[in-house]
C-alpha positions in Angstrom: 42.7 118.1 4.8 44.9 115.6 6.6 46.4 117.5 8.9 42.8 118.8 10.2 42.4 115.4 11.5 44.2 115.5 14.9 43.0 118.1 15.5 39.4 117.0 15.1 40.1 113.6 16.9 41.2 115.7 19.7 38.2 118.1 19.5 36.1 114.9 19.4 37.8 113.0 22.5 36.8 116.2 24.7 33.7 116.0 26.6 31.1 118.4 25.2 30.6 120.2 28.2 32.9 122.1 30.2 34.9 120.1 33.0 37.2 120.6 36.2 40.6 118.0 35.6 41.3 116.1 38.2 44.3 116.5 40.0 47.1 113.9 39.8 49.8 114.5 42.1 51.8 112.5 44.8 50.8 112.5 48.3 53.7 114.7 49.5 52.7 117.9 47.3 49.0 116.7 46.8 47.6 118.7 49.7 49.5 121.8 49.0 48.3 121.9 45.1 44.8 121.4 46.0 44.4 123.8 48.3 46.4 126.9 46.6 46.0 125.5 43.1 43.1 127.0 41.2 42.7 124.7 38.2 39.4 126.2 36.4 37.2 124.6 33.8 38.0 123.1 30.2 35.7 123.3 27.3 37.6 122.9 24.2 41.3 122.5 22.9 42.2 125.6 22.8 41.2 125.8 26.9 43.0 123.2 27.2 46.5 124.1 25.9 45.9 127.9 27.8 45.7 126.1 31.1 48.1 124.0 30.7 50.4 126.5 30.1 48.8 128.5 33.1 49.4 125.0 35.7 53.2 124.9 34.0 53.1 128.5 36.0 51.2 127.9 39.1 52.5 124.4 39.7 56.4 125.8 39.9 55.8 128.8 41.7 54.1 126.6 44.4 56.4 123.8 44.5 59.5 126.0 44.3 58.1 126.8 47.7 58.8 123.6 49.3 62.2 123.1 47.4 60.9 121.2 44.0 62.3 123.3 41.5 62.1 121.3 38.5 58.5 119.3 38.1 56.4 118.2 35.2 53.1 119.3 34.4 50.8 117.2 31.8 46.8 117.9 31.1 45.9 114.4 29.2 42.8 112.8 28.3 42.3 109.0 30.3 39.3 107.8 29.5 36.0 110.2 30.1 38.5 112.1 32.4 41.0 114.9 32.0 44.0 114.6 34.0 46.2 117.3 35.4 49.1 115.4 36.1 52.0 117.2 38.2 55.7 115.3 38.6 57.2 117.3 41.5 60.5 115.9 40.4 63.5 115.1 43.3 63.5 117.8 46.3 66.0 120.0 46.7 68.7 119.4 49.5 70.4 122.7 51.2 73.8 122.6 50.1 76.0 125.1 51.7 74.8 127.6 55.1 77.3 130.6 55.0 76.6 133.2 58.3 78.6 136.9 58.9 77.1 139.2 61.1 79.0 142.4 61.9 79.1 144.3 64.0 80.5 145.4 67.7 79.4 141.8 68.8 81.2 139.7 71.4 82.5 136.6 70.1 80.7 133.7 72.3 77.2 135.4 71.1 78.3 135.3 68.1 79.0 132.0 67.8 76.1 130.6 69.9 74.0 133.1 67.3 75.2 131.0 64.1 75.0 127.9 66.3 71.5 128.4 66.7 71.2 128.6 63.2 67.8 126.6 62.3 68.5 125.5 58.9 72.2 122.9 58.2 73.4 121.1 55.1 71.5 118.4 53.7 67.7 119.0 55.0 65.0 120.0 52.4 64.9 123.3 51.3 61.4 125.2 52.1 60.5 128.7 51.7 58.8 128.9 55.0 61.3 127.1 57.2 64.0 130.1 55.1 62.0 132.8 55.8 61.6 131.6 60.1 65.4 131.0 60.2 66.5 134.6 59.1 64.0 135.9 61.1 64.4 134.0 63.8 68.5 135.1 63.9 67.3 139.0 63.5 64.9 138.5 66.6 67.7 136.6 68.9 70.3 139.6 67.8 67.3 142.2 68.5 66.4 140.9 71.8 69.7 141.8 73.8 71.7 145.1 73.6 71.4 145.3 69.6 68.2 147.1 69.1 69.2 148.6 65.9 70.5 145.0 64.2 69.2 144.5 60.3 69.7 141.7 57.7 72.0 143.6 55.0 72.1 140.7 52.7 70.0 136.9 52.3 70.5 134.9 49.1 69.2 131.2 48.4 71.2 130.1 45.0 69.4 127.1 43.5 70.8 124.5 41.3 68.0 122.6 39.8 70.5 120.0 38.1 72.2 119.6 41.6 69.3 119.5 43.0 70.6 122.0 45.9 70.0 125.2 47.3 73.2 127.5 48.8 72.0 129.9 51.5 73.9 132.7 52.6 73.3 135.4 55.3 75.0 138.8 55.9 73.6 140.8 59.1 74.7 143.4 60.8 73.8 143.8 64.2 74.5 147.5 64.9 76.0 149.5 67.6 74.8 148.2 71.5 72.4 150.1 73.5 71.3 150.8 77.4 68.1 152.1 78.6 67.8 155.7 79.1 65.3 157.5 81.5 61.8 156.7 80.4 59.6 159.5 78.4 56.0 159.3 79.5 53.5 160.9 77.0 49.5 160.8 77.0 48.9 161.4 81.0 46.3 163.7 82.2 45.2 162.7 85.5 47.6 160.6 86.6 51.3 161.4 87.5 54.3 159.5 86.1 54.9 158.1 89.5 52.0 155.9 88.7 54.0 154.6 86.2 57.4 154.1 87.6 55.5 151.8 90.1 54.5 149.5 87.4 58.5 149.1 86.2 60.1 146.6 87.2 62.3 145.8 84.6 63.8 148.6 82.8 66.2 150.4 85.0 68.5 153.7 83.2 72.1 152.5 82.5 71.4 148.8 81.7 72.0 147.1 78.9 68.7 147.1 76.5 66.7 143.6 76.5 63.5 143.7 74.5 61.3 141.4 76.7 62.0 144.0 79.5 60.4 146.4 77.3 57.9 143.8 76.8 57.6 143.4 80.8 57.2 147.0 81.0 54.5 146.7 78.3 52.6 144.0 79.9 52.3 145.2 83.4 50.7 148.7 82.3 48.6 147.5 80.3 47.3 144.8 83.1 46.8 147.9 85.6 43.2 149.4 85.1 44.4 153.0 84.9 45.2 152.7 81.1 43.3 152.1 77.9 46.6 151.9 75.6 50.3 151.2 76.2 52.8 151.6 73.8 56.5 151.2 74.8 59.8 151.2 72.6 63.8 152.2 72.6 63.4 155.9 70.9 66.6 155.3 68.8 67.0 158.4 66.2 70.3 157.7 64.0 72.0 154.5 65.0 75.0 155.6 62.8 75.3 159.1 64.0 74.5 157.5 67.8 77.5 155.2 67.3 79.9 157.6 66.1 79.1 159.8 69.5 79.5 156.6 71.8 82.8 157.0 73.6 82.2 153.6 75.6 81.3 151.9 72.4 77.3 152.2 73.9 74.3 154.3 72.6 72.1 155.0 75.3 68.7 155.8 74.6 65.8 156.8 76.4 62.4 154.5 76.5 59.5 156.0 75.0 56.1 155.2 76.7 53.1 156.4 75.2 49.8 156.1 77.3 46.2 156.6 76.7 44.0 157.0 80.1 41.2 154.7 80.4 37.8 156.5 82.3 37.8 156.2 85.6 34.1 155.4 85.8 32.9 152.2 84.9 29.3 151.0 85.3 28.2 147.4 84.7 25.4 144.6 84.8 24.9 141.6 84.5 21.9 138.8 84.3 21.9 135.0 84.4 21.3 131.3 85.8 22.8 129.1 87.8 21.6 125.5 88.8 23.5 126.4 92.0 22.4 129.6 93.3 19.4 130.2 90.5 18.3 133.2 88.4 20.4 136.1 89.4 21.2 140.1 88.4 24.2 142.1 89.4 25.7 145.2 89.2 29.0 146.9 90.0 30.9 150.2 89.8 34.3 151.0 89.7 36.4 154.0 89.9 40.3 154.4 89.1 41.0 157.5 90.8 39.2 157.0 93.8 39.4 160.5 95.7 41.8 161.6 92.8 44.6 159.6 94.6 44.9 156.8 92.1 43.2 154.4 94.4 40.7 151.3 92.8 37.3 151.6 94.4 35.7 148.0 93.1 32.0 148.3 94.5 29.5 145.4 93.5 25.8 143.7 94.4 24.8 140.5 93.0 21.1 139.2 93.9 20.5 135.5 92.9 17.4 133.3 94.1 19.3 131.8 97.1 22.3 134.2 97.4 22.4 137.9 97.5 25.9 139.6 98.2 27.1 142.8 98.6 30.8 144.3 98.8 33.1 147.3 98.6 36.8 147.2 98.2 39.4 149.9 97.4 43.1 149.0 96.2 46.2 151.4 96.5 48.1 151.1 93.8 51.5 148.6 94.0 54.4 150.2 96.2 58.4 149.6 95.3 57.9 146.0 96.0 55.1 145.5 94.1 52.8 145.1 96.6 49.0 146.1 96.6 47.2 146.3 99.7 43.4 146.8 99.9 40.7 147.0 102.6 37.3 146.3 102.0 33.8 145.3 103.1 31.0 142.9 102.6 27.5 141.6 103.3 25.4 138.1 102.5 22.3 137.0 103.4 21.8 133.1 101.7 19.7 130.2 102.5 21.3 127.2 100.5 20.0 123.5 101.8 17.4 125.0 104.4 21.0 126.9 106.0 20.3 130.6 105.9 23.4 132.6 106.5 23.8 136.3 107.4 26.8 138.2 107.4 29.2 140.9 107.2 32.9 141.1 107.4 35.7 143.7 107.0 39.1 143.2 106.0 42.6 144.1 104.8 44.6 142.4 102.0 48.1 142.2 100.2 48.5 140.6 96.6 51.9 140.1 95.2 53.0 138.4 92.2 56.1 136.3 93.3 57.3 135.2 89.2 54.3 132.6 88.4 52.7 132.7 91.5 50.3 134.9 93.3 50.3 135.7 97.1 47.8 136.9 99.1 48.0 137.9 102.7 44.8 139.1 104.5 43.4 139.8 108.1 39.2 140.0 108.1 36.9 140.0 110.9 33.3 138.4 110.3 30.1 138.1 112.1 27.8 135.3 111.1 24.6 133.9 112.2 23.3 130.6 111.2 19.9 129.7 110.9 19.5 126.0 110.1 16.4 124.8 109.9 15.2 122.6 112.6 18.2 123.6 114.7 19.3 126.2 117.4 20.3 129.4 115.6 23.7 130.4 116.4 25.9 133.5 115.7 29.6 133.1 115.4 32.7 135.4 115.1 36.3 135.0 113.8 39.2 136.7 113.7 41.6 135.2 111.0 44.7 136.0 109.5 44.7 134.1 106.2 47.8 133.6 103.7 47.4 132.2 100.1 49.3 131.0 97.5 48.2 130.7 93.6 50.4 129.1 90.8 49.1 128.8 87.4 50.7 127.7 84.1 48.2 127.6 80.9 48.7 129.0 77.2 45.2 129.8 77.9 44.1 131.4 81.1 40.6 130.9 80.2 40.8 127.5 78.9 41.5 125.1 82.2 42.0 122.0 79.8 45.4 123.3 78.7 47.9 123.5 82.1 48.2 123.3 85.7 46.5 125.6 88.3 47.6 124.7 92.0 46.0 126.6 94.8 47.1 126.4 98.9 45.2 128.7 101.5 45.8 128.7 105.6 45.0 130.2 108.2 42.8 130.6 111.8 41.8 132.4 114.3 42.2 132.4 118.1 39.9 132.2 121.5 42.7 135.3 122.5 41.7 137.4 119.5 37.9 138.1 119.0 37.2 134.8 117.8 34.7 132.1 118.8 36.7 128.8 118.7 40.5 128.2 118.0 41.1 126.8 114.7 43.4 126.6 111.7 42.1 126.3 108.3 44.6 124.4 105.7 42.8 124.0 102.0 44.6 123.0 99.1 43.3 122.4 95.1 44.6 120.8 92.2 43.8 121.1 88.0 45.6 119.6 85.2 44.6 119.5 81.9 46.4 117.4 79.5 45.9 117.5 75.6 45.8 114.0 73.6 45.2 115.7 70.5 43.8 118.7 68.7 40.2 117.3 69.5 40.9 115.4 72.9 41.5 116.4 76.3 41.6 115.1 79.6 41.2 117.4 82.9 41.9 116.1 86.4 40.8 118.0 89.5 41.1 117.4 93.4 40.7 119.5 96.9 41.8 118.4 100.2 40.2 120.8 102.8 40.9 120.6 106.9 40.2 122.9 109.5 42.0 121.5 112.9 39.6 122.5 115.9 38.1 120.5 119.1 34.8 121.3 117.0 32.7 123.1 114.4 30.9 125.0 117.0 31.5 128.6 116.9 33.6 128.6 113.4 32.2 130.6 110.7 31.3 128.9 107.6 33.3 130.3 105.8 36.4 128.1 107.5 34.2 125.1 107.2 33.3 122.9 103.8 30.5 122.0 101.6 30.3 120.3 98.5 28.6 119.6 95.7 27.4 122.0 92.5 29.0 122.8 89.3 32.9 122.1 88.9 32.8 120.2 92.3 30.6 117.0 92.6 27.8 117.1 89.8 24.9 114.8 90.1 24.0 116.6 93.7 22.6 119.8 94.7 25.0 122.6 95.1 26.4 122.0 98.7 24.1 119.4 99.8 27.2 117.6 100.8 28.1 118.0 104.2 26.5 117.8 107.9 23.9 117.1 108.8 21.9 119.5 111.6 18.1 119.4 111.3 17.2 119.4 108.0 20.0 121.8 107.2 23.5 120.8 105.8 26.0 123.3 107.5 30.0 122.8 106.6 32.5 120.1 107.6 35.8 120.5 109.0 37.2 117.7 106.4 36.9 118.1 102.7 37.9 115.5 99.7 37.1 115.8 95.9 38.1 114.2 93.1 37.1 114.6 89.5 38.1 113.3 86.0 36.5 114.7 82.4 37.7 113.9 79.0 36.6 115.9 76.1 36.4 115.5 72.5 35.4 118.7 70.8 33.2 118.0 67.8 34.1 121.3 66.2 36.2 124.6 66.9 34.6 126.0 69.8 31.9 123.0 70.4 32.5 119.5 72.3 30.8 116.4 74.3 32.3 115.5 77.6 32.1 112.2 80.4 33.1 112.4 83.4 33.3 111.3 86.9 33.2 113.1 90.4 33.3 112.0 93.6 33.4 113.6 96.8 32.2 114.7 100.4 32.5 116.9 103.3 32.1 115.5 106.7 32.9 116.6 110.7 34.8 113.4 111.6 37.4 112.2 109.5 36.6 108.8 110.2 33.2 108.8 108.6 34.6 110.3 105.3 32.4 108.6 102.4 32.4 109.8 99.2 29.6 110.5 96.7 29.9 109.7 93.3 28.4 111.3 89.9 28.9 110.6 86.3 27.6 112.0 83.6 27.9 113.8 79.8 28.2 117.4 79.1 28.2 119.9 76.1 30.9 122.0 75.8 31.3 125.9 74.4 34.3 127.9 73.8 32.9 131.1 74.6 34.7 134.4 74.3 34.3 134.3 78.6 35.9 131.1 78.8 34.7 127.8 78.5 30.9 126.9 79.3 29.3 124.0 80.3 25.7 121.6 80.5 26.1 118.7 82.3 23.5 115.9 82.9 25.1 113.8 86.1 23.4 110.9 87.6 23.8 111.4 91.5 24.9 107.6 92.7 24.2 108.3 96.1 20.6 109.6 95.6 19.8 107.7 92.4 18.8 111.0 91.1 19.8 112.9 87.3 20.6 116.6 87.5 21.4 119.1 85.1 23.8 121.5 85.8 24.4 124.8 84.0 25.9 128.4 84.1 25.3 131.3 82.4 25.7 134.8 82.6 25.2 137.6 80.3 27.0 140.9 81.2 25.7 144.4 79.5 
């Protein structure tokens, strides 16, 4: 009879109902228990010994993890509440780093390899930070000549009394390889000279590097020609392939397996703009245009105020990487009481220099102006044009992360079937700059000047206006500029300036301020700006980043709203 009485004291200080411990732990393991530990409900004593004996488990397997390999676990009744109470115990020091790799290696890589080592004698020991440091010494021995390089041996020996952990590494980084001729699978309409004009960087008889497979990778798969790209050292036996070597190199040729994208593609598109209004669009484009390889890129877009129409075909890139196009296009616009007709033709050269984009064009244009209340005028230009692009972001999409810096000139001549001498210099600036995971600034700025005794006879397109979404919010989309009639036509000086700061609330959803200012004038001298601040939502959509703004228009003493969006089908 006595010894039933524990037992019922302890069946007594139980709740009646079932119950969820709470967790007891110190603040360095507390936030890894609670959100990998699954503690589970106790209802009576037997309950409570099982999971105990369950946490004793879970607890070690978790904090054996992060190098606590001897802790404590208690369930105890405090009170009204159960307790879970976990000791992590002292942490576990790495004791001992022992690194071999094998192998026909030569010795100063070798040595920079182990120097590179991530893990040294005397930090904590954590599963995650072991697991990245082996894999992180395979990836530097795989990246240059050693394709075929393995980890033959790891081992982490811990001494829970010593509180220490021994690591040793064996790895063997195999025989060396260069790049064979490449081994192009998967084409039916194009040819493999297609191919060989988008490599660049593997070149038969070199040594192997894996991020100029990588390059190889990237810049098919950027081309519009194919739907796949898959692209790899085809290696067979790398014993048997070592044995054969009689320079003490394998050489092996580069597989690259392709799957052709259609060359037809039909699409539209509908949306809004607080610049140009409602508009609809649709474009076509064919990849083998003429069965010759060549981009035909054909499009309309018809908006409220704006309607545009163009056709351009691109060759693919030659030996130098170069891809020249010509093309064609018409407008017809009326945007502050300016209506705008015209058609141009052109030739153009991209290049990608490293990080930044060139492009060289010469277009002619015909224009006539309509403003209203003012003498209609038609005006023609001959330019040659050069432009330089330079971006830098982890996100392309995302502005708010990186730098984007953007130069353009060039002119036209009296002597060359052009109106009006002139020489058009424009230059733009972006930086983002992250304060946090849920703050962001983002600076932006254009300087625009086209040098000529006067506007008259330049094209508008060589002149400036301003104002609109992403340049000065707060007034009408290029309502900023001269005055002629009741028109605004473009200046031949341009200056804006703009600051934002975002918080974002959650994931893909934020709340902006900001504050723009800016103007485009015809005399330098009477440059004044207009300034606009304001709030905005923010949406990380799978496009990119969209916006509302509601800006308050200094100048005018006006609010506007502007917003973009555009829904493609």
């Amino acid at each position: 009879m006595h010894k039933l009485l524990p037992l019922a004291a302890l069946l007594l200080a139980l709740p009646a109902a079932a119950v969820v411990p709470q967790l007891q732990a110190p603040d360095d393991v507390r936030e890894l228990l609670e959100n990998f530990l699954e503690i589970g409900e106790v209802s009576d004593a037997p309950a409570q010994a099982a999971l105990e004996r369950r946490m004793q488990r879970a607890v070690a397997a978790l904090l054996a993890t992060e190098g606590y390999f001897s802790p404590s676990v208690a369930l105890r009744q405090q009170g009204e509440q159960l307790l879970l109470r976990v000791d992590p115990g002292p942490r576990s020091l790495i004791g001992s780093v022992h690194i071999d790799i094998a192998g026909d290696l030569d010795p100063a890589r070798r040595e920079a390899l182990v120097r590179s080592w991530k893990l040294s004698a005397g930090q904590p020991f954590r599963q995650a930070d072991w697991d990245d440091a082996k894999q992180s010494l395979l990836a530097d021995l795989l990246a240059v000549d050693h394709a075929a390089a393995r980890l033959q041996e790891t081992s982490a020996e811990v001494d829970p009394e010593a509180h220490r952990v021994d690591l040793r590494v064996i790895a063997d980084a195999g025989p060396r390889y260069r790049f064979g001729d490449l081994k192009i699978s998967g084409l039916q309409r194009y040819s493999p000279e297609l191919v060989a004009r988008f490599n660049r960087s593997v070149r038969p008889g070199e040594g192997y590097r894996e991020d100029r497979l990588l390059a190889l990778q990237a810049a098919l798969q950027s081309a519009p020609y194919f739907a796949s790209v898959s692209v790899s050292l085809e290696r067979g036996d790398d014993d048997a392939a070592a044995a054969a070597a009689a320079d003490g190199w394998v050489t092996a040729p580069v597989r690259v397996q392709l799957r052709e994208r259609q060359p037809y593609q039909v699409s539209f598109s509908v949306g809004f703009s607080t610049n140009t209004g409602a508009r609809a669009g649709a474009t076509y484009r064919n990849h083998d245009f003429l069965g010759r390889a060549w981009d035909l890129q054909t499009g309309v877009r018809l908006a409220q105020l704006q309607q545009t129409a163009s056709a351009d075909v691109f060759l693919p890139p030659d030996e130098e990487q170069r891809r020249n196009g010509v093309g064609i296009a018409v407008e017809n616009s009326d945007i502050e009481d300016l209506g705008i007709q015209r058609y141009a033709i052109g030739a153009t050269r991209l290049q990608q220099l490293g990080s930044v984009e060139q492009r060289l064009s010469l277009n002619w244009q015909n224009e006539r102006q309509s403003p209203q209340g003012a003498p209609s005028t038609t005006n023609r230009a001959l330019t040659a044009q050069a432009g330089w692009t330079w971006r830098h972001a982890v996100d392309p999409l995302d502005p708010a992360e990186g730098t984007s810096l953007q130069f353009q000139v060039g002119g036209g001549s009296k002597q060359l079937l052009s109106d009006q001498n002139f020489l058009r210099t424009y230059l733009r600036y972006s930086q983002g700059i992250p304060l946090s995971a849920n703050n962001a600034l983002l600076f932006r700025g254009e300087l625009g000047a086209t040098f000529a005794p006067s506007s008259a006879g330049i094209p508008q397109d060589f002149l400036f206006r301003t104002g609109g979404s992403n340049t000065v919010r707060g007034y009408a989309y290029q309502s900023l500029g001269v005055q002629e009639g009741s028109a605004i036509v473009g200046g031949r000086y341009l200056v804006t300036m703009s600051g934002e700061y975002t918080h974002w609330i959650k994931p893909t959803w934020g709340a902006a301020v900001f504050v723009d200012a800016g103007n485009a004038v015809d005399d330098w001298q009477a440059m004044d700006l207009a300034v606009g601040y304001g709030v905005g939502a923010r949406w990380r959509s799978p496009a990119g980043p969209l916006g509302i703004d509601l800006a308050y228009g200094q100048r005018e003493g006006k609010l506007r709203l502007d917003f973009s969006l555009a829904i493609p089908f």
